[in-house]
Structures are given as structure tokens and as C-alpha cells.
matplotlib code that plots the C-alpha trace (Angstrom):
import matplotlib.pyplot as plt

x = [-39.9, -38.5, -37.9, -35.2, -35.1, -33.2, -35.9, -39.0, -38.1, -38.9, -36.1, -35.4, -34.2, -31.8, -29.8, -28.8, -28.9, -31.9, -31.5, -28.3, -29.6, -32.2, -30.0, -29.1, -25.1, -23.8, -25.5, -23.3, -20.2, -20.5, -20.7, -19.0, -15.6, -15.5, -14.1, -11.7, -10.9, -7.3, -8.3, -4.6, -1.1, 1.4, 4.1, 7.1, 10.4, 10.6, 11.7, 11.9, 10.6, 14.0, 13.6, 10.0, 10.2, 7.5, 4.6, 4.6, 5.0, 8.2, 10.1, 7.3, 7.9, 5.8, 4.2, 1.5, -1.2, -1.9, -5.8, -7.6, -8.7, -12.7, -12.1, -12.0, -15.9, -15.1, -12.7, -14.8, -14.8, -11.3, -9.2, -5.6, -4.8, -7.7, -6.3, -7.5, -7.4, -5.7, -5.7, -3.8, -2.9, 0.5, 1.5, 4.7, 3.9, 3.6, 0.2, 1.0, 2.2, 0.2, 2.3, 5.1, 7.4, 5.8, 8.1, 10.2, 12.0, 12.9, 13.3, 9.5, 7.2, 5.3, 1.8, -0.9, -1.1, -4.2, -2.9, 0.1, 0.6, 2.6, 2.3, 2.4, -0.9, -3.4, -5.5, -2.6, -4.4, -2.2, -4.2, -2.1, -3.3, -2.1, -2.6, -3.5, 0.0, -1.4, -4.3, -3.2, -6.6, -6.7, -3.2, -2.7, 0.3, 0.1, 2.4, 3.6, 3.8, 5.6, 3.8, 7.0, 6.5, 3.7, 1.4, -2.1, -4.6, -8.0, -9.7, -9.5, -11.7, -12.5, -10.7, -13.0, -12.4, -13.0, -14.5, -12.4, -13.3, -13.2, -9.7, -8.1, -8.1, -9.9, -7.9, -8.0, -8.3]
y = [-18.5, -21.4, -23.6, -24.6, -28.5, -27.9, -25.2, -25.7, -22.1, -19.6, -17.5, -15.5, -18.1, -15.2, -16.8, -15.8, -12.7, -11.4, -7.5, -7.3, -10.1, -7.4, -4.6, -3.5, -5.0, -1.2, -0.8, -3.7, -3.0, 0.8, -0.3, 2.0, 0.7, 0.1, 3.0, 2.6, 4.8, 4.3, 4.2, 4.6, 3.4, 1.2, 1.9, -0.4, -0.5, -2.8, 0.4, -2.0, -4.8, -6.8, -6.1, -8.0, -11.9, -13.5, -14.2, -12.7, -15.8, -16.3, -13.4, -10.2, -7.7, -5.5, -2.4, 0.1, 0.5, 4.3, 5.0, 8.4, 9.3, 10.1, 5.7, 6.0, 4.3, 1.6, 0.3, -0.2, -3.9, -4.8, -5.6, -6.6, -10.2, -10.5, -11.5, -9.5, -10.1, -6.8, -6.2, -3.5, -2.2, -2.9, 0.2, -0.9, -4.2, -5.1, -5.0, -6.4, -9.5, -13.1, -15.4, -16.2, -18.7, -19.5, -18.1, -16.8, -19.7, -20.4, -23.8, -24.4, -23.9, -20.6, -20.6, -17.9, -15.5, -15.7, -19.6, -17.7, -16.0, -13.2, -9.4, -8.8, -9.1, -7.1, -6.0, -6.1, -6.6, -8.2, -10.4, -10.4, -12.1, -10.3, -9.8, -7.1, -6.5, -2.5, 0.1, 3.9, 5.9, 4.7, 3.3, -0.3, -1.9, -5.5, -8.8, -10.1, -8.1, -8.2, -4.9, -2.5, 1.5, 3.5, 0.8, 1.8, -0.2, -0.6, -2.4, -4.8, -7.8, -9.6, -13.0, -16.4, -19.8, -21.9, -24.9, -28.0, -29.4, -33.6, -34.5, -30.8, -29.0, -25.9, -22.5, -18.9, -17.1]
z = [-73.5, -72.7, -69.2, -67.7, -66.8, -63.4, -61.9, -64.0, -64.2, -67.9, -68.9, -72.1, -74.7, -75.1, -71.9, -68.3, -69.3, -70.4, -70.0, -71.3, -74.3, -75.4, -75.4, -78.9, -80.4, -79.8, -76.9, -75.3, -76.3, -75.3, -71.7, -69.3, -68.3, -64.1, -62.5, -59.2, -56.9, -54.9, -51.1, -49.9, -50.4, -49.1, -47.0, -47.3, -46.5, -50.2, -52.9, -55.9, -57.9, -57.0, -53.0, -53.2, -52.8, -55.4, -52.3, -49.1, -47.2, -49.1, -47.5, -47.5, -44.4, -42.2, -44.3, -43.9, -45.0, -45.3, -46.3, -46.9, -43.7, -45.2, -44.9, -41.0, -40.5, -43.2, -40.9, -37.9, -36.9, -37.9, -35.0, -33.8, -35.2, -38.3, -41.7, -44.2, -48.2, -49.8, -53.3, -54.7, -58.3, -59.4, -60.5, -62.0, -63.7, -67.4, -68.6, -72.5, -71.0, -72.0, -71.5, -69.0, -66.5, -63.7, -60.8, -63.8, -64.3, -67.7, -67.5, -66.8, -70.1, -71.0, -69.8, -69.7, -67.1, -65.7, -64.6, -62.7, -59.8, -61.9, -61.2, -65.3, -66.8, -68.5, -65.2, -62.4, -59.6, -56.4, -54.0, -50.6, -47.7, -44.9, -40.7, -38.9, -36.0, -35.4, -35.8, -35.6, -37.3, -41.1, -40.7, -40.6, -40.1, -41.4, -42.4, -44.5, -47.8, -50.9, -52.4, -53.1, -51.3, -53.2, -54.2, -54.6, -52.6, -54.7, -51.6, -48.0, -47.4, -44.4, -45.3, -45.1, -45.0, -48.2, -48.1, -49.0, -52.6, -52.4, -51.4, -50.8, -47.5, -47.1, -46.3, -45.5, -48.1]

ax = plt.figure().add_subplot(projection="3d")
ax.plot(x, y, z, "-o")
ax.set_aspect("equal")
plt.show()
């Protein structure tokens, strides 16, 4: 064992990890993938890729969100007026993509995805910060949002506020 200099702490010289550390080479990499289940789907009047503006404070509308209604008690405690972190899959997004424009404007240099705010990426998961305007059961009618009709929503978060880092203001995330 060794001791960490910061807690006085032992740990497995192995690392953080020690469980997965001790667990056989084949044993890691046969790791069950995560499984998601799609809680609902959006409801837009956006029917393409071209209708959606890049951000949804950059032009999204008013959608719905439409969940299974076994949801209902997960949504106790949301009200009228609460933003609320959606992330969705995008269904019709590129997933072989590495490497793109930022805003796809050519005349700015390729970077990596996952510095990017692009839908096409290997795991295309859209972040939307949205408010609640209406409640009706599991339907939620929020703004704004970019997500295109038929999106499948993987989750809703309360959202929090982030504390500022030196020199940067904090926001709602």
C-alpha cells in the first residue's frame, strides 16, 4: 500500500481505482455497455435539421415535451417558470464525425468535436437549457428549443447555478 501525501490516506498503488485495478485485463474490457431507456419525445413544430437554429437562444421555439406517462411521479416538484437541463439523443446526427467547423463555418479551422457545440459526434447527446411555460400530466411545454419533431429525450435535470471560476461570471446551467 502506499499513502497519499494530500490525505495521509492508503490506497491500492494500483490507483483510484482499486476494484476495477484488480479485476482481470478481460474482465475490464468486457464491461457492459450503459443501457438508456427514451423517457418520451419532443414535439416541435421544427421537421428538419435546416428548420433548427444552431442553439436555442439563437432562434429555438416552443415544443413539447411528451413523456411516458409510468414518468408522471418523477415529475413532481417541477413548476411553471423552472429551467430545466434536457438532454436528448440526436437521432439524426452523424456519429463518425471527429472533426469539424465550429458553427459550420468553413472559414474557421477544424477542431475536435468534443470542443464544439456540434450535434455530430460519436455519442450525440444534446444539452438544451430550457423553461418550463406549461404542465398538462407528463406533457411539458417548454422554450426555447432547437430539438427537431421526434427527438428522443434520455433525461431532465433541475438546472443549477455554477459558480464563477476567477474572472468569469457564474451561470445557469
Amino acid at each position: 500500500m502506499a499513502q497519499t501525501a494530500a490525505s495521509g490516506r492508503e490506497h491500492a498503488a494500483a490507483g483510484p481505482w482499486p476494484r476495477l485495478a484488480a479485476a482481470p485485463p478481460l474482465a475490464r474490457l468486457a464491461m457492459s455497455p450503459p443501457v438508456l431507456r427514451i423517457l418520451g419525445r419532443v414535439r416541435s413544430g421544427l421537421g428538419s435539421l435546416d428548420e433548427a437554429p444552431p442553439q436555442g437562444e439563437e432562434g429555438g421555439s416552443a415544443a413539447w415535451l411528451e413523456l411516458d406517462e409510468a414518468l408522471a411521479p418523477a415529475l413532481t416538484g417541477i413548476r411553471i417558470g423552472q429551467e430545466l437541463v434536457l438532454l436528448t439523443w440526436l437521432h439524426r446526427a452523424r456519429r463518425d464525425t471527429l472533426l469539424c467547423h465550429p458553427r459550420s463555418d468553413p472559414s474557421r479551422p477544424l477542431t475536435g468535436v468534443f470542443a464544439t457545440r456540434s450535434p455530430n459526434r460519436p455519442n450525440p447527446i444534446g444539452l438544451h437549457r430550457v423553461q418550463v411555460r406549461r404542465i398538462e400530466g407528463t406533457r411539458l411545454l417548454v422554450f426555447p428549443l432547437e430539438a427537431i419533431d421526434g427527438t428522443p429525450i434520455l433525461d431532465l435535470k433541475a438546472a443549477w447555478r455554477v459558480p464563477a471560476a476567477p474572472g468569469l461570471k457564474g451561470q445557469l446551467i
